[in-house]
C-alpha positions in Angstrom: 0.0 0.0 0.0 3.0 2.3 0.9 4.5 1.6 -2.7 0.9 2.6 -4.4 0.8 5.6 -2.7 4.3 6.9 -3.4 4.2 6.0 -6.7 0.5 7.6 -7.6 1.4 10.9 -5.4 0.3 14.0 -5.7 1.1 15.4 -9.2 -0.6 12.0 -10.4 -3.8 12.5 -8.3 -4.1 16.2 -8.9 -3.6 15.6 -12.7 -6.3 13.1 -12.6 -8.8 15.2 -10.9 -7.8 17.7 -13.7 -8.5 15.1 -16.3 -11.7 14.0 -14.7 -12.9 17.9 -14.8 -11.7 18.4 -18.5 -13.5 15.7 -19.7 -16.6 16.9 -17.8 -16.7 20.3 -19.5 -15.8 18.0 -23.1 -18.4 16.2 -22.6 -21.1 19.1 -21.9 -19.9 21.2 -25.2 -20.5 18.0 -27.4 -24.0 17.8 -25.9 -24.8 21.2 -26.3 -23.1 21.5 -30.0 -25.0 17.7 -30.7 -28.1 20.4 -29.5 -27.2 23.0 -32.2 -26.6 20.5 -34.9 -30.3 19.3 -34.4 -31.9 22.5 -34.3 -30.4 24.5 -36.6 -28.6 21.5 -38.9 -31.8 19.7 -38.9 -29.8 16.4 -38.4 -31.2 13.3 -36.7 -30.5 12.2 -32.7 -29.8 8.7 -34.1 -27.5 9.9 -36.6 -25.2 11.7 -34.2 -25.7 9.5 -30.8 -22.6 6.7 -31.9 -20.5 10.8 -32.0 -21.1 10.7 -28.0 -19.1 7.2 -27.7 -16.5 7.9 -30.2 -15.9 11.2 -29.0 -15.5 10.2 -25.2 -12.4 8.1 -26.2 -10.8 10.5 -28.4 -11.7 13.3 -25.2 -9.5 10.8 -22.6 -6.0 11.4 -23.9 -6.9 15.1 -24.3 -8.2 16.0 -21.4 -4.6 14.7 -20.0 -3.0 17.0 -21.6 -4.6 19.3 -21.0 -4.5 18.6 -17.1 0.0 18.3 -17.6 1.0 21.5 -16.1 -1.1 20.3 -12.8 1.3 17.5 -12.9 4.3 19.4 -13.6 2.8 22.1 -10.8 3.5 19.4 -8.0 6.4 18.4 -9.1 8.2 21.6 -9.7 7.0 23.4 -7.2 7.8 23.8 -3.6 5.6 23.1 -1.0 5.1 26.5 0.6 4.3 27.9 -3.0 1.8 25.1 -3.9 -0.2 25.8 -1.2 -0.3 29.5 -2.1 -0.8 29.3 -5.8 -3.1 25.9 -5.9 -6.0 27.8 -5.5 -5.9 31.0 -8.2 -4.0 28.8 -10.9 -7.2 25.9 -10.3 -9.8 29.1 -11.2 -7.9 30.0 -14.0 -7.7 26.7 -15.2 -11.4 26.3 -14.7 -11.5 29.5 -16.3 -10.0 28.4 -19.2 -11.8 25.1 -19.7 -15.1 27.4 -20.0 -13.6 29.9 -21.9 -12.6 27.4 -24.8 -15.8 25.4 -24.3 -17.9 28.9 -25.3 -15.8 30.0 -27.9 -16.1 26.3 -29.4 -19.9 26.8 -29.7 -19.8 30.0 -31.0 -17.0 28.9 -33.8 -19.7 26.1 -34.1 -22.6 28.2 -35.1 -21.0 30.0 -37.8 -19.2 27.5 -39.5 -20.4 23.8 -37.9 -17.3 22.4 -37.3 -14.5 22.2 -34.6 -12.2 24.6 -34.5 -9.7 24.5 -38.1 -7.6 26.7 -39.9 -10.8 29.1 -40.1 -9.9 29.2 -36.5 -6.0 29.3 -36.1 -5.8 32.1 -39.2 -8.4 34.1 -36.4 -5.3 34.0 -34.3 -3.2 36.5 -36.9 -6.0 38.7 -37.8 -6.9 39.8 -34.4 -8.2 43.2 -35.2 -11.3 42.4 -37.1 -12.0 39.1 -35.2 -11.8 40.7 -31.9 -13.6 43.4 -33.2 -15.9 41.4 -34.7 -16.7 39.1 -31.7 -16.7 42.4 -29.8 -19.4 44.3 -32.3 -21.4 40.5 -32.6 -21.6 39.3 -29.0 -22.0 41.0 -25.5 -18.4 40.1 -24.6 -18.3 42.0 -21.4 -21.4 40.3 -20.2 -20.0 36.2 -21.3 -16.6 36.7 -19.9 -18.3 37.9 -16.8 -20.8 35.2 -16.6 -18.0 32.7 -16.5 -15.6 34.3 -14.1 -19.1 34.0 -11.9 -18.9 30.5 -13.2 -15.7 29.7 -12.8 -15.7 31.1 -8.7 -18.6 29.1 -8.0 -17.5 25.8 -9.7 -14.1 26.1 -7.6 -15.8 27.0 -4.4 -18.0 24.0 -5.0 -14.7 21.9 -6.1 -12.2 23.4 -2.7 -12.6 20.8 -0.4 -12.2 18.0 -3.3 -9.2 20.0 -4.9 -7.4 19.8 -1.2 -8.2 16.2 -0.9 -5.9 15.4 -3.7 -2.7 16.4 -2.1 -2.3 14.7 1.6 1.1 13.6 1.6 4.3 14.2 0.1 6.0 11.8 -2.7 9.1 10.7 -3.8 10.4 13.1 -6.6 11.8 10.4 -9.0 9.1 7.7 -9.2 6.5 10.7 -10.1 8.4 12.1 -12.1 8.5 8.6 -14.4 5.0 8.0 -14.1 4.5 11.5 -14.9 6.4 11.7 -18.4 5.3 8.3 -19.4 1.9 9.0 -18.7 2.1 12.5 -20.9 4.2 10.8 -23.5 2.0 8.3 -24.3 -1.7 11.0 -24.0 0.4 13.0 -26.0 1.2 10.7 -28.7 -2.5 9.0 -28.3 -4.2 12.7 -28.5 -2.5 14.5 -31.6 -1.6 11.6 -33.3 -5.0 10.9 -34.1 -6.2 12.2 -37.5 -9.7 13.8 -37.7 -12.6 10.8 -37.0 -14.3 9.4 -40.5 -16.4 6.8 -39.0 -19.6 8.6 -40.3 -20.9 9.2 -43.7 -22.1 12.3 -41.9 -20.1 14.9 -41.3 -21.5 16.9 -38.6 -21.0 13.2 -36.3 -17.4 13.0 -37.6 -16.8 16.8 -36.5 -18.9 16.1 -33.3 -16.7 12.9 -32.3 -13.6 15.0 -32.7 -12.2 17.1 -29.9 -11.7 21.2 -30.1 -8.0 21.3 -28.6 -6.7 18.7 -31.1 -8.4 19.9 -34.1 -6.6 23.0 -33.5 -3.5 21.7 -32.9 -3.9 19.7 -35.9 -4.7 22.9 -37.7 -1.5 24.5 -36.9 0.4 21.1 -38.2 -1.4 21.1 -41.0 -2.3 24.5 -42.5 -0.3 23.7 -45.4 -0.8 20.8 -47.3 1.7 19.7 -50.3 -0.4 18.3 -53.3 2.2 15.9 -54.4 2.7 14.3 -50.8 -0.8 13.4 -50.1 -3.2 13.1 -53.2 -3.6 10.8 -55.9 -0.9 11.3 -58.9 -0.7 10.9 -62.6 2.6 11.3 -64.4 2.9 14.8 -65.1 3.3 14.8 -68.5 -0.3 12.9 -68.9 -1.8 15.5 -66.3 -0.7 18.5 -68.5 -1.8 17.0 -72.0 -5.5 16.0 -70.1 -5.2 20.1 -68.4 -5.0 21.5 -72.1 -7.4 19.3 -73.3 -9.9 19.8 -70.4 -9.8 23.5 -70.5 -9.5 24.1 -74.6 -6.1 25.4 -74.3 -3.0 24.4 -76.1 -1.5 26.3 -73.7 -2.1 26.6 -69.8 -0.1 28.3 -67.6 0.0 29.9 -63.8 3.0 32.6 -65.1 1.2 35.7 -66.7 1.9 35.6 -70.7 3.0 37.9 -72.8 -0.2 39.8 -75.3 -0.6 40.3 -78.7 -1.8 44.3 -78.5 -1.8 44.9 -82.4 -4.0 41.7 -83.1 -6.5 42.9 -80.3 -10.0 44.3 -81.4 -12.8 44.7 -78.8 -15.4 42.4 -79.5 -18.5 44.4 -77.3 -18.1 47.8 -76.8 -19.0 51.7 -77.9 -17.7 52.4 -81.4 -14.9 49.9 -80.7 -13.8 51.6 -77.1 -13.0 49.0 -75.0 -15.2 48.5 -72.2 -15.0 49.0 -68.4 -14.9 45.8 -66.8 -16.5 45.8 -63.1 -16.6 42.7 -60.9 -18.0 42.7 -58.0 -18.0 40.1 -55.4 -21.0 39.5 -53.0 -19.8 38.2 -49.3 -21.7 35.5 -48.6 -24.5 35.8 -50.7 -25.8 32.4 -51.5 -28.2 31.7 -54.3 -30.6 30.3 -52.2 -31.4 34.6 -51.0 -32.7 34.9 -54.3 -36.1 34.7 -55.7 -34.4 33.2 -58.7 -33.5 30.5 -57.0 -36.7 29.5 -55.0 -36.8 31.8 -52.4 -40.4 34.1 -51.1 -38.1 35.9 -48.3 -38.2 38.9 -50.9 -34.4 40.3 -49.4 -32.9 40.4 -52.9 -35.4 42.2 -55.1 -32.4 43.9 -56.8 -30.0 41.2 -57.9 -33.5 39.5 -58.6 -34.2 42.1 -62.0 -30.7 42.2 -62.7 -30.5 38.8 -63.0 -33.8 38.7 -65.7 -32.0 42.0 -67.4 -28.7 40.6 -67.6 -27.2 36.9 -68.1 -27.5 34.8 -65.4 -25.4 31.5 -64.7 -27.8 29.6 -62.8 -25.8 26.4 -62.0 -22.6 27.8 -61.1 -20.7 26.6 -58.0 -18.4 28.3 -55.8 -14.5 26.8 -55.3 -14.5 26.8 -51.7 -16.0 28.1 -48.2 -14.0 31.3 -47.6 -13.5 34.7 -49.3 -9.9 34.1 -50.1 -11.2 31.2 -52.6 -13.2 33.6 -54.4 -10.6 35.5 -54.7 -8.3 33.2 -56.1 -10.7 32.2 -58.2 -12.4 35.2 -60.3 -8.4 36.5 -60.3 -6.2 33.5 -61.4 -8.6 31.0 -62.1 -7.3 28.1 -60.3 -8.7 25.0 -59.0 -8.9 25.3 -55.1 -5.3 23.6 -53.8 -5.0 21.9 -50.6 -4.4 23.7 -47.4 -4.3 27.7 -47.8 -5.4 29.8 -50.8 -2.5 31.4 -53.4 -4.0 34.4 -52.0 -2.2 33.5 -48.7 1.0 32.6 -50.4 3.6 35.1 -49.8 5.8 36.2 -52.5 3.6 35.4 -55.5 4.3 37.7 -58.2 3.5 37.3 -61.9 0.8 35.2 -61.5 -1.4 35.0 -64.7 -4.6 36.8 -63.6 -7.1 38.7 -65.3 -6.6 41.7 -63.8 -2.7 41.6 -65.4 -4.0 40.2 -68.8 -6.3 43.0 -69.0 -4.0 45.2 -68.0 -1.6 44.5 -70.5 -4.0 45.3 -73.3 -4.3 48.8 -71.9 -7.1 48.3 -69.0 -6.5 50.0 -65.5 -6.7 47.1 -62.8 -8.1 48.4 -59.5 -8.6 45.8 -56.3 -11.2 48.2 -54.0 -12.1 46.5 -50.3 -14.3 48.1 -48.0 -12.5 46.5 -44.9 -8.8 46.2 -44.0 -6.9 44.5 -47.3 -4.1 43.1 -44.8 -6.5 40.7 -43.8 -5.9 37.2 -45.7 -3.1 39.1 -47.7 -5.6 40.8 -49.9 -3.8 43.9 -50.9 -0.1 41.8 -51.0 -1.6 39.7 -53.0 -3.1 41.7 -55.5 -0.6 44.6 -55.3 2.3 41.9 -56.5 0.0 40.9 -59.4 -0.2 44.8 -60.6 -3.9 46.0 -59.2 -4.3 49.5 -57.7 -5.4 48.8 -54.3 -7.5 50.6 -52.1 -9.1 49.4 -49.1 -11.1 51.8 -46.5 -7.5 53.4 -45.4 -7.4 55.5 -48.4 -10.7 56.1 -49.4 -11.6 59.9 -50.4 -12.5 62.1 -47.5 -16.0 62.2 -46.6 -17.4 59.2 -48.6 -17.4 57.0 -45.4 -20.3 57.8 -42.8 -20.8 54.1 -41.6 -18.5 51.6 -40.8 -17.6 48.3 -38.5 -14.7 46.6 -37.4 -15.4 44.2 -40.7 -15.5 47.0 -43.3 -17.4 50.3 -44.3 -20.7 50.3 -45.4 -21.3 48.6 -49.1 -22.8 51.9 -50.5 -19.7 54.0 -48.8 -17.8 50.9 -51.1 -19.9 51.5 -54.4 -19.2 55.5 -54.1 -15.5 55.2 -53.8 -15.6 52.4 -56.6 -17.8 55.3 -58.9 -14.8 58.0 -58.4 -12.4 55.5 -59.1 -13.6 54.8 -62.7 -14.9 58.2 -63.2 -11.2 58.9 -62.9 -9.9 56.4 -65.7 -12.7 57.1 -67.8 -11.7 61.3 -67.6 -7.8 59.9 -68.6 -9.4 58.4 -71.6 -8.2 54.5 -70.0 -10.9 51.9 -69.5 -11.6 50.6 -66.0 -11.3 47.3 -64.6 -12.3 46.9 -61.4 -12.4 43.6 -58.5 -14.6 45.2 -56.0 -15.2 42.9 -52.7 -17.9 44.0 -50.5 -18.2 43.4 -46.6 -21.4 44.4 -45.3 -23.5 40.8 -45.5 -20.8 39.5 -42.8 -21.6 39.4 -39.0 -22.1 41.8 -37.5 -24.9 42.7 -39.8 -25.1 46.0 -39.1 -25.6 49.2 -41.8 -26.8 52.4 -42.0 -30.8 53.3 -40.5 -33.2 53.5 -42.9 -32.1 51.7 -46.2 -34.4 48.8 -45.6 -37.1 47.7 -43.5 -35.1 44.8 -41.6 -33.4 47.5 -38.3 -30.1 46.6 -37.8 -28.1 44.8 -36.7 -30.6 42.4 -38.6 -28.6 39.3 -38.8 -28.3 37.4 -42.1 -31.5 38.2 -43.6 -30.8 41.9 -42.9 -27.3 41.4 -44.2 -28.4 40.2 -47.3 -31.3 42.5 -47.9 -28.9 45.6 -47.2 -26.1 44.0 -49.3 -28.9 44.0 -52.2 -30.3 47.6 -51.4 -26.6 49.1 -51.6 -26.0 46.5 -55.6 -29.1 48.0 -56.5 -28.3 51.9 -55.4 -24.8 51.4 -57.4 -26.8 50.3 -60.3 -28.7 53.1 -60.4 -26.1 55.8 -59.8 -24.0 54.3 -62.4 -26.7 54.7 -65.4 -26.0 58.2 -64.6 -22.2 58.4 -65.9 -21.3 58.6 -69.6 -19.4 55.6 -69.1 -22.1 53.0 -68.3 -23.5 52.2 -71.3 -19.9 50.8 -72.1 -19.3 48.7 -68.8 -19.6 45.0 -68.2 -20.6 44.1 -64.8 -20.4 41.1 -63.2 -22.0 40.3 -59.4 -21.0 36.9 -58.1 -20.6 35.7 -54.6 -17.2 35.1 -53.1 -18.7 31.9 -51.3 -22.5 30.6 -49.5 -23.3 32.2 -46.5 -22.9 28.5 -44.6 -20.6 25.9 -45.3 -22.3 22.7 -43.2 -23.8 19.8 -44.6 -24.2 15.8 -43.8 -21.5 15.1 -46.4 -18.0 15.6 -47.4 -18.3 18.4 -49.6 -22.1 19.7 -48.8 -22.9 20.5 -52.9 -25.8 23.0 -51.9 -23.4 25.0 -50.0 -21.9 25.9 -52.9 -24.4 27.2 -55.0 -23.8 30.9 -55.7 -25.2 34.0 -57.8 -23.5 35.1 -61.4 -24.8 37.8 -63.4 -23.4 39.3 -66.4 -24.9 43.0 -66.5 -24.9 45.3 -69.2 -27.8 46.4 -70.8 -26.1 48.1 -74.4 -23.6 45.4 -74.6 -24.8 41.6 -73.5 -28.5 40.1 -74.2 -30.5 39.0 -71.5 -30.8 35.3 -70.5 -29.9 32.3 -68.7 -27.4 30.1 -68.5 -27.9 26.8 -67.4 -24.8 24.7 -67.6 -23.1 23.4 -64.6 -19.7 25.4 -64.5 -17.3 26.1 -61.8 -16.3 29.6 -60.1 -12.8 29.7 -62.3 -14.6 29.6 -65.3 -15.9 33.4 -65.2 -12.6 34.4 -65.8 -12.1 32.6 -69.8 -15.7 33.7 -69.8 -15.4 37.6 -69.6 -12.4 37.4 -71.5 -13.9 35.4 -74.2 -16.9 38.4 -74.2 -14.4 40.9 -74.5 -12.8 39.3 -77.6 -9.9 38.3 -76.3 -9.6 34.7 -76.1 -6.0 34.5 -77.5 -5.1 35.5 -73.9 -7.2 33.2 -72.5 -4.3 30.2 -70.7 -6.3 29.5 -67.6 -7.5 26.4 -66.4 -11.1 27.5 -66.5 -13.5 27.2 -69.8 -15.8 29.8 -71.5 -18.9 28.5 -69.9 -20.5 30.0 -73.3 -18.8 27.9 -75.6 -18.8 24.4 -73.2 -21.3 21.9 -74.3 -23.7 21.3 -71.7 -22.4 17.9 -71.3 -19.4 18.8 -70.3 -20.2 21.6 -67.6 -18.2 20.2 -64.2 -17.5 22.2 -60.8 -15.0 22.5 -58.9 -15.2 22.3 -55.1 -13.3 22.0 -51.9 -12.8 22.1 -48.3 -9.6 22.4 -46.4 -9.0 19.3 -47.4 -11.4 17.4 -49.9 -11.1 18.2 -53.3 -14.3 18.3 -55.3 -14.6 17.4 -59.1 -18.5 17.3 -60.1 -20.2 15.8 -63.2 -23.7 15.5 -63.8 -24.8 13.9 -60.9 -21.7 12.2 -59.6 -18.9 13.9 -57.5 -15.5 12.6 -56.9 -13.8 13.1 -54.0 -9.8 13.4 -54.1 -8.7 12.8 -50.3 -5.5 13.0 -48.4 -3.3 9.7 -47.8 -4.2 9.5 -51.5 -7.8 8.2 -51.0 -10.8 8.6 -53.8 -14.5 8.0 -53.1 -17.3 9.2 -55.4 -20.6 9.9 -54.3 -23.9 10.0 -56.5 -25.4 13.4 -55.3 -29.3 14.4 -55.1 -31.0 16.7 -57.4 -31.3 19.2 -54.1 -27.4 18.3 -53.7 -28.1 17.5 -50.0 -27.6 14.1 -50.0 -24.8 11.9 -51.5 -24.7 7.7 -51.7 -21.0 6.0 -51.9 -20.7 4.7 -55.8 -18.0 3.0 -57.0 -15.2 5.1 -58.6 -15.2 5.9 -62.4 -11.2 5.9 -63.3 -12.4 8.4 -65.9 -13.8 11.2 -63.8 -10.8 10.2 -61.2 -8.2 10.9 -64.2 -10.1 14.6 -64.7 -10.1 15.2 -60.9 -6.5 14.5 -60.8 -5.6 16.3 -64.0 -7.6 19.4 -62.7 -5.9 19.6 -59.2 -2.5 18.0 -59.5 -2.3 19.9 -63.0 -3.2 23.3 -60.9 0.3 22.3 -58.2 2.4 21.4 -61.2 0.9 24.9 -62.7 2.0 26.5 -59.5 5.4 24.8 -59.3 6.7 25.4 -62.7 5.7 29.2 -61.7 8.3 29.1 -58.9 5.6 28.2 -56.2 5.0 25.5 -53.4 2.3 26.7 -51.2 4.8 28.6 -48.8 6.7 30.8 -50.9 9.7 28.6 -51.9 11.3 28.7 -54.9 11.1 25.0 -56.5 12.8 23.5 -59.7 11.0 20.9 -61.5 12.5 18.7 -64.4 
C-alpha cells in the first residue's frame, strides 16, 4: 500500500482530478453542440448518438493533456508555494476550460465544425476578429458570466481540490509515471487524424475534440499536393489540363499579349469597355427569388439577373473569401491547405486583372474592410492592381463603418470615383470590387431597408442588395455606363455545413453578367465552376487568345461537359452531372452520387475516368503553380 501511494502521489492524483474535470466540461460542449446540430442542422439524434461514444475516447487522452501542467505544478513546485498558488492557478484553469468550451460553440454556429484553420488564421488577424466578436456578441457580459462560473464551480470543487494532495511523494518515481503517462496521452491525443467513422459529417466533426483539431490545424495549415493526393505522371496531367480547358497552352505565369491583333469584341464604337466585378460576401443563391426563395431580401439582384445573363448552375471553389478571390483572379482550381491568396511572394501570377492590363485596362482591387487581412492587398498589389481598401478612401465618402468593413454603399461611391477617374484619362476601367457588409455583425446604416439593424443574415443580405441596386442606379447616370460589363457573383455561400464531405448545396452561388447596351438578357444553365468566369469575360471581351487559364468559356462548353470544382480544407471536389469525386489525403478517392437538391450523397463506385479529370484538374493546378516558382509557402522549387 505504501509503494501505491508513493508511486501515484500527488502530481498523479491532482492531474487526474484535472482530467476528470476536462473531460466533464468536453463532454457538456458536445452535448450542447449535438443540440445546435439538431436545431439549426436539422440532423437526426440517431444519426449523431454513436459521436457521443467515439468522442469520449478520443476526449480521454486530451483531457490529459490538458491537465500536464497540474502535474508538472506538483512536481516543480515547492511546498510552501503550492499551497499558495493551488487555489488562483485551479480558477484559471477552470476558467479556461469554459472559456474554450464557449468559444467552441460559438465557432460552431457560424461554421459547424471544430475549430480549423478558419480558427488558427483568427489567431493572426486579431483586429477584425476581436472586433468582430466584440461588435457581434456582448463580450463584457460572457466573460463575466463565467468568471461568476468559474468562482462558483471552484468554491463547489475546494474541499475536493485539497483532498488530492495529503502527503508528500518521492520526486523520481512521479516524475516517471509523470512523463510516461504524458508521452503516451500526447502521442494518443495529436496523433490521431480527424474521425471518418460517419458518412455524416456533422457526427465526424462532433466525435472529434476542439484542442486537437486546433493543434492539428496548426500542423497542417499547409498541405503539399504531391505528398498526399492521388498522382498521374505529369506529363499525362498537362496534356488532359489543355485538353480539359480548350487550351494548347495553360499556364499559372502571366503571358506575354498580342496588343496589335487585339479588337474589342463588345463595346462603344470599338472603345474597349469598363470591366467591373463585383464580389458579394456570402451571398448564397438560395437569397434569391431566382432560385426559389419568397423571403423577398434580394429584389435587386432578382431584375438584374432577368435583365442581364445569369449563370444559374454555377458553383463556388471553396468556403472562404480568399477562394473567391483566387478564383475570379487566377482561375485556379482550389489547392489543398491555404489559398495562393495566402502565399507570400507570389508575383507574376497570370490573372485577369494583369491580362487586362496589358491590353491597356487600368486594374483596381477596391475592399471596403482592412486589405491586410488574408493578404488581400499583398496579393493583388504583386499581381499589378491598384489597391485601395477603407485606409485610403476619399475624404468624406465613409459615414458608416464596423470593425469588418465600411458600409457597401460607402464601397460603391469610392468604386464610382475610381472609374470616373480612368474614364476622364481616356483609359478603360477594370475593377475587382469585394464587399463586406453581408458579414456578422450585420449591421448598416438606419433607414435603407425595413429589416433594423443589426438584422442578422436576412438583414445582411437585404442591405447588401439595397446598396448593388443603389450602385446600379447611380452608375446609369455616368457617360461611361453604357460601355461597362458588370459582373455580381458571390465570393462563397453564406454556410458551409452539410451531412457530407463536400455539402454540394453550400456551394451554390449567384453570377450575373450585367450590361444592358452590350450583352443580351438570358440564362445560363450549364453546370460550370467559379474559375470559369474568368475565360468567360475574356472570351466576351474578344480576347480569347489570352485566355491560358485552367477555367473554360462556360458559353462555348457543351452542356455535357459543364463540371464544378469544389473544396474544403481538405477534400477536393470534381462534379459531373450527378456524380462527385472526392480526391482525399493519404491519397484516398471516393465518389458519391449526389441528389437533385445536392443534399444528400450515396457512396458509388469510382469511375477511373472522372478520377483521371479530378487528378488532372488539381495535380495539374500544383504542377501549374510549381513550374511558376511556387510550393504553397513561398519557396522557390525547380521541377525537371
Amino acid at each position: 500500500m505504501h509503494f501505491l501511494r508513493a508511486i501515484s502521489g500527488p502530481a498523479l492524483r491532482l492531474w487526474g482530478f484535472s482530467t476528470l474535470l476536462a473531460l466533464g466540461v468536453f463532454l457538456i460542449t458536445r452535448c450542447v453542440l449535438l443540440a445546435h446540430a439538431m436545431v439549426v442542422g436539422q440532423q437526426s439524434l440517431d444519426s449523431l448518438l454513436p459521436a457521443l461514444g467515439t468522442g469520449l475516447m478520443r476526449d480521454v487522452p486530451v483531457a490529459a493533456v490538458v491537465a500536464l501542467p497540474w502535474a508538472i505544478f506538483e512536481l516543480v513546485i515547492r511546498q510552501k508555494w503550492r499551497e499558495r498558488l493551488r487555489w488562483p492557478l485551479f480558477l484559471l484553469y477552470l476558467f479556461t476550460l469554459l472559456f474554450v468550451a464557449v468559444a467552441e460553440t460559438v465557432f460552431w454556429d457560424e461554421f459547424a465544425v471544430r475549430f480549423n484553420f478558419i480558427a488558427l488564421d483568427y489567431l493572426v488577424f486579431t483586429n477584425e476578429v476581436i472586433g468582430n466578436i466584440r461588435e457581434s456578441y456582448p463580450v463584457g457580459r460572457i466573460i463575466g458570466a463565467l468568471l461568476a462560473l468559474s468562482l462558483l464551480l471552484g468554491w463547489g470543487l475546494r474541499r475536493s481540490l485539497r483532498q488530492q494532495v495529503v502527503t508528500e511523494a518521492p520526486r523520481v518515481p512521479q516524475f516517471v509515471w509523470v512523463a510516461g503517462l504524458a508521452g503516451l496521452a500526447g502521442m494518443l491525443a495529436w496523433g490521431q487524424t480527424p474521425p471518418e467513422f460517419s458518412a455524416n459529417s456533422y457526427a465526424n466533426e462532433l466525435a472529434d475534440n476542439g484542442w486537437r483539431s486546433f493543434i492539428w490545424a496548426a500542423r497542417q495549415n499547409k498541405l503539399d499536393y504531391r505528398q498526399f493526393y492521388a498522382m498521374r505522371p505529369d506529363d499525362e496531367v498537362l496534356a488532359d489540363l489543355r485538353r480539359l480547358s480548350g487550351h494548347a497552352k495553360v499556364s499559372a505565369t502571366l503571358q506575354p499579349v498580342n496588343r496589335a491583333a487585339y479588337k474589342p469584341a463588345i463595346g462603344d464604337h470599338g472603345r474597349a469597355p469598363n470591366v467591373v466585378v463585383v464580389m458579394m460576401e456570402s451571398l448564397s443563391a438560395e437569397y434569391m427569388q431566382a432560385f426559389g426563395s419568397k423571403d423577398g431580401l434580394t429584389p435587386n439582384l432578382d431584375r438584374l439577373a432577368e435583365e442581364g445573363m445569369s449563370f444559374t448552375r454555377l458553383y463556388a471553389a471553396g468556403t472562404r473569401t480568399v477562394r473567391g478571390l483566387e478564383a475570379l483572379s487566377a482561375a485556379l482550381p482550389p489547392l489543398p491547405g491555404k489559398s495562393v491568396v495566402r502565399w507570400p511572394d507570389v508575383t507574376n501570377l497570370n490573372t485577369l486583372g494583369a491580362t487586362l492590363g496589358a491590353r491597356g485596362w487600368s486594374p483596381h482591387f477596391i475592399y471596403g474592410g482592412y486589405g491586410a487581412f488574408d493578404n488581400m492587398n499583398g496579393y493583388f498589389g504583386a499581381q499589378g492592381y491598384k489597391v485601395t481598401d477603407r485606409r485610403n478612401f476619399a475624404d468624406g465618402i465613409i459615414e458608416f463603418e464596423n470593425i469588418w468593413g465600411v458600409a457597401d454603399e460607402h464601397l460603391f461611391d469610392q468604386v464610382l470615383l475610381e472609374i470616373d477617374r480612368e474614364h476622364a484619362a481616356g483609359k478603360p476601367f477594370f475593377g475587382h470590387v469585394m464587399t463586406a457588409s453581408n458579414h456578422v455583425p450585420f449591421t448598416y446604416p438606419a433607414g435603407r431597408i425595413d429589416i433594423p439593424s443589426p438584422g442578422k443574415r436576412p438583414g445582411g443580405v437585404k442591405y447588401a442588395d439595397y446598396a448593388i441596386g443603389r450602385f446600379v442606379e447611380m452608375a446609369k447616370k455616368k457617360p461611361w455606363f453604357d460601355n461597362t460589363v458588370f459582373l455580381f457573383v458571390a465570393d462563397h455561400c453564406a454556410f458551409s455545413s452539410g451531412k457530407t464531405k463536400i455539402p454540394v448545396h453550400r456551394y451554390h452561388i449567384p453570377a450575373i453578367v450585367y450590361a444592358p447596351k452590350l450583352v443580351a438578357p438570358r440564362k445560363v444553365d450549364t453546370l460550370a465552376s467559379q474559375i470559369d468566369l474568368v475565360p468567360t469575360l475574356l472570351a466576351m471581351l474578344g480576347l480569347s487568345g489570352d485566355d491560358h487559364f485552367i477555367g473554360r468559356d462556360i458559353l462555348a462548353m457543351p452542356p455535357a461537359e459543364g463540371r464544378a470544382l469544389l473544396s474544403t480544407y481538405q477534400n477536393l471536389g470534381y462534379l459531373k452531372g450527378d456524380v462527385m469525386t472526392v480526391l482525399q489525403p493519404k491519397r484516398r478517392i471516393e465518389t458519391f452520387r449526389i441528389s437533385a437538391d445536392g443534399r444528400e450523397a450515396q457512396p458509388m463506385a469510382t469511375d477511373p475516368v472522372m478520377a483521371e479529370e479530378a487528378i488532372a484538374y488539381f495535380q495539374g493546378s500544383a504542377l501549374l503553380m510549381a513550374q511558376h516558382g511556387q510550393d504553397g509557402g513561398g519557396t522557390k522549387v525547380v521541377r525537371p
